[in-house]
C-alpha positions as CSV (number, residue, x, y, z in Angstrom):
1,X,26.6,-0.7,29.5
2,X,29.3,-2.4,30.3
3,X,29.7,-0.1,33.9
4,X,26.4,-1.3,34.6
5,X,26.4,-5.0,34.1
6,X,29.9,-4.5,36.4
7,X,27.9,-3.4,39.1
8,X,25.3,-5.5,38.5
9,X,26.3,-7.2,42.0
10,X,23.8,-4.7,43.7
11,X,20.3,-4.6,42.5
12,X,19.8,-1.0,43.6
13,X,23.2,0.1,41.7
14,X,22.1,-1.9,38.3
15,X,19.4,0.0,38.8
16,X,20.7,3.4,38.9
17,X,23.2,2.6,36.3
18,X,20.3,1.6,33.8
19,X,18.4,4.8,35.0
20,X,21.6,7.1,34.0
21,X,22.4,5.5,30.7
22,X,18.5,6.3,30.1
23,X,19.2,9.9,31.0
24,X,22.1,10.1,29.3
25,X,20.5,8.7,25.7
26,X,17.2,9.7,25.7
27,X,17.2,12.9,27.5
28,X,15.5,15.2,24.7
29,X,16.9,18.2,26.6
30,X,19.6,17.5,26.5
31,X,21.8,19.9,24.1
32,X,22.7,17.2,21.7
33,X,19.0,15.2,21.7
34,X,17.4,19.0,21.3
35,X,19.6,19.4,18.5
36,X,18.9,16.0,16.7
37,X,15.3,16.3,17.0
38,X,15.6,19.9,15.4
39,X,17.5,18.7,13.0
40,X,15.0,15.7,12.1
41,X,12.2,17.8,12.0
42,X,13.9,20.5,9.4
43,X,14.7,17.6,7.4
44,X,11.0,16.1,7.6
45,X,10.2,19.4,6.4
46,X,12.2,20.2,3.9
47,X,11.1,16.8,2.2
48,X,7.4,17.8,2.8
49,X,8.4,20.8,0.8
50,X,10.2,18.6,-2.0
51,X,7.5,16.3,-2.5
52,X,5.0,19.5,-2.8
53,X,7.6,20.7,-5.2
54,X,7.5,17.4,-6.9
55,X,3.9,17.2,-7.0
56,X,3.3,21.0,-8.7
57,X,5.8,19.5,-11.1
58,X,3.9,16.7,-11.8
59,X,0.6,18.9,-12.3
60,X,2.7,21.7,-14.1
61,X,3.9,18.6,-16.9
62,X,0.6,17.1,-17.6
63,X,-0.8,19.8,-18.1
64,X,2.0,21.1,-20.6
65,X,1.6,17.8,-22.2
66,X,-2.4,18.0,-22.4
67,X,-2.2,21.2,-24.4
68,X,0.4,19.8,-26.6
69,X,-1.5,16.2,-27.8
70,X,-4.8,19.0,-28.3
71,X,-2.4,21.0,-30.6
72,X,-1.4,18.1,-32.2
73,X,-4.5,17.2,-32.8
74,X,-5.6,19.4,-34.5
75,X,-2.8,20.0,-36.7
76,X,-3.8,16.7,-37.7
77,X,-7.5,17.6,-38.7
78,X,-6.3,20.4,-40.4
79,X,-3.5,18.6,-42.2
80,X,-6.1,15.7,-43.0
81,X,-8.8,17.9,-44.5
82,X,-6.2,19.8,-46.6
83,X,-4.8,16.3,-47.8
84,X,-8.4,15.1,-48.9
85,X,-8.8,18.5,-50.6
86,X,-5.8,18.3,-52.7
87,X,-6.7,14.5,-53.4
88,X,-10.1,15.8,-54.6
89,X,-8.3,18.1,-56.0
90,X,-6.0,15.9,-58.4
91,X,-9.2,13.6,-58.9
92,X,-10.5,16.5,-60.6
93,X,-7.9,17.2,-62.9
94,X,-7.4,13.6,-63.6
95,X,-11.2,13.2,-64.9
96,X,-10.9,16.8,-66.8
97,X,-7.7,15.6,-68.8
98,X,-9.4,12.5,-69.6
99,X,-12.6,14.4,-70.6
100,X,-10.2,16.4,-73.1
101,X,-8.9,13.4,-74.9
């Protein structure tokens, strides 16, 4: 940049000088832009691949924990209904004692 705003004297060679530096930066085949832009695009897709990951994760989880709230669920039925039975249960040995005295 600076080489270029030296010469800036001549229109024609500020010219030129811009022109190069454009070359010279955004030249995408060139060895090191080729190698940038490969490298940016097996990065963009290895994140694609991360968030799928993520994603199958996420799906993979809730499901998991779905299955486990319906479980616990019905452990708690079961576990209510045998609670009221043995309630009942005590109710009726309550009433037969007091039936015997």
């Amino acid at each position: 940049i600076n080489e270029a705003l030296l010469s800036s004297a001549d229109h024609t060679s500020l010219k030129k000088a811009l022109v190069g530096l454009f070359k010279k930066y955004n030249d995408s085949k060139s060895k090191d832009g080729g190698k940038l832009t490969t490298d940016i695009k097996q990065q963009q897709e290895q994140l694609r691949k991360n968030i799928a990951n993520f994603k199958l994760a996420k799906e993979k989880t809730k499901s998991m924990h779905l299955v486990e709230r319906t479980r616990l669920a019905r452990e708690n039925v079961t576990l209510t209904e045998e609670l009221n039975e043995l309630r009942r249960t005590l109710h009726q040995q309550k009433l037969n004692v007091s039936q015997k005295v």
